[in-house]
N, C-alpha and C positions, 0 to 999 in steps of 0.2 A: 449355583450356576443355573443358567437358565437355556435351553436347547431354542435357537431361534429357526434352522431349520436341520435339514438334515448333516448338514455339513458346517453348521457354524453355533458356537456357544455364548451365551451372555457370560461373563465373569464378573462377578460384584464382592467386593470385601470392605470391610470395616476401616474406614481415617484412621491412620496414624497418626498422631499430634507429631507436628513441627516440621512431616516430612515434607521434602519438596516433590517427590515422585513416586513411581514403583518402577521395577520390572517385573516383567512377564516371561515367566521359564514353563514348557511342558516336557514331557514324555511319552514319547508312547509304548504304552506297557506292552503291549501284542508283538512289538516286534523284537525285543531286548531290556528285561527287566534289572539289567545291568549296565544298561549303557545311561547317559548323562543325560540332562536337562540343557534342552538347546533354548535360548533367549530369543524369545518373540518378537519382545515389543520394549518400547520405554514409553511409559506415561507420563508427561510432565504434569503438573500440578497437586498438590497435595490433598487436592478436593477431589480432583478426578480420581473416583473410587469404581469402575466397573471400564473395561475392554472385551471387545467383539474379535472372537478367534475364527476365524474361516479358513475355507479349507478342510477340515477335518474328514479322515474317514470313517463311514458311518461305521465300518466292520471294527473299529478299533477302538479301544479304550486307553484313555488319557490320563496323565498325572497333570495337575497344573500348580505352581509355587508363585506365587506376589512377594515381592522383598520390595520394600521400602527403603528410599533415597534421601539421604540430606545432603544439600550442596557447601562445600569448606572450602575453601581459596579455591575456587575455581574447577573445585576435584566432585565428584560424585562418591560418596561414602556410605556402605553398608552396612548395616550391623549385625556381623554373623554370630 
């Protein structure tokens, strides 16, 4: 991750082979280290490897998760 400024983060991860996408899930740790992972974003493309998170509060520290997508009749499919 890269800090673009105070309130916004580069996120860049590694192609998936074959995927068509990602999602974008975070956390934030500071306020509930028990509570869930809310969905950001969806990237389409399977090249598109990096998402700009804004917003962010600077007092606060983040979990972020990238899950990759393949598209099947029509469906978006994870692989957990």
């Amino acid at each position: 991750m890269e800090q673009n400024t105070n309130s916004s983060v580069l996120v860049k991860w590694d192609k998936v082979n074959k995927a068509d996408g990602y999602y974008i899930y975070s956390k934030d740790l500071t306020q509930d280290e028990n509570s869930k992972y809310k969905k950001l974003a969806t990237v389409e493309g399977g090249d598109n490897c990096s998402y700009e998170i804004a917003d962010l509060s600077g007092a606060s520290v983040y979990n972020i998760k990238v899950k990759a997508y393949k598209s099947f009749l029509k469906k978006r499919v994870c692989k957990r």
